[in-house]
N, C-alpha and C positions, 0 to 999 in steps of 0.2 A: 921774769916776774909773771907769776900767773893772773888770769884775768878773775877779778871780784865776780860774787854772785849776782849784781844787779847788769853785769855786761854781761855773764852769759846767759841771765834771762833774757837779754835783749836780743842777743845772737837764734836764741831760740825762739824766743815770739816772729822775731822775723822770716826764720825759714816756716814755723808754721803758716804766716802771711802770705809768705811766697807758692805753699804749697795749698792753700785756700782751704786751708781747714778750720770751724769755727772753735772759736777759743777766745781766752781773759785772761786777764793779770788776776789772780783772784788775792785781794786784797784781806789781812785777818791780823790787822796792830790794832792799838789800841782806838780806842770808839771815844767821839767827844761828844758828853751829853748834858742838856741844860742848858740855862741861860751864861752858866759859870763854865761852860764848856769844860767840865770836870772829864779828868780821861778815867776810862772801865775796861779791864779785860775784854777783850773779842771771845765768847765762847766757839766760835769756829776757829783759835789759832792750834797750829797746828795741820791745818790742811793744806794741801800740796799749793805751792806758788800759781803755777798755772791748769785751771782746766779747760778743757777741750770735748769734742765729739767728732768718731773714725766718723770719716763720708763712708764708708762701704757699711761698715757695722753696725753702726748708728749705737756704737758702743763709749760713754764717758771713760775719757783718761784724764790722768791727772800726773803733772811732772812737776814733783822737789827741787828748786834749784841748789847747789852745792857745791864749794870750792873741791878740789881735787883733796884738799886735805880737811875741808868738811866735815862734821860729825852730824849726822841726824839728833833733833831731840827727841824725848820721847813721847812727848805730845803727835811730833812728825811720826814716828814709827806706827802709832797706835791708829791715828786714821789710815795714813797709808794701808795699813790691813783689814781695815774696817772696810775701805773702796774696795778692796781687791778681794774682800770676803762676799761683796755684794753683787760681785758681778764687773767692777767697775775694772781699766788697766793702770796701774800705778807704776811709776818708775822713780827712782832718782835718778837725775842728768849732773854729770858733772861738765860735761861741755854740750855741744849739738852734736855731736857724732853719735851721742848715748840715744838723743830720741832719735836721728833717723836709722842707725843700727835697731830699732826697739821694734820701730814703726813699720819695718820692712817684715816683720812675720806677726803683727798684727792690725794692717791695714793695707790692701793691696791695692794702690794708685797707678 
């Protein structure tokens, strides 16, 4: 059985943690607004699960979390290029091996 996307965001927050790099769960469901806590579109969905900042680079990354058999949507695809058009390092991770294979020629700890 493979592991869900919310374990191995956690797999992945954790070595982030471990490796002492600042970073978020960046949160983009739906938004509760009013006294009717009526739910709204997030206009940031679609952006990568978690972002972060290299200690060396002081460069914004951003990792999509994704089962091995995973499809990005296309709201995902479209930031993800948008970050990565701006300067920013964008990955999708299907496990932790993808960001520390990723991290290793773009952040040198």
């Amino acid at each position: 059985m493979s592991d869900s996307e919310s374990e191995i965001q956690k797999q992945i927050l954790q070595y982030l943690e471990l490796k002492g790099y600042m970073h978020w769960r960046n949160y983009v469901g739906p938004i509760l607004r009013g006294p009717r806590k009526l739910l709204s579109k997030n206009p940031m969905a679609g952006m990568p699960d978690i972002l972060g900042i290299f200690k060396t680079r002081h460069r914004l990354f951003g990792i999509e979390v994704k089962t091995k058999k995973g499809i990005l949507a296309e709201k995902q695809k479209v930031w993800i290029d948008k970050l990565n058009d701006a300067g920013a390092f964008c990955i999708v991770a299907r496990d932790v091996s993808d960001v520390v294979e990723a991290f290793k020629t773009h952040d040198r700890i």
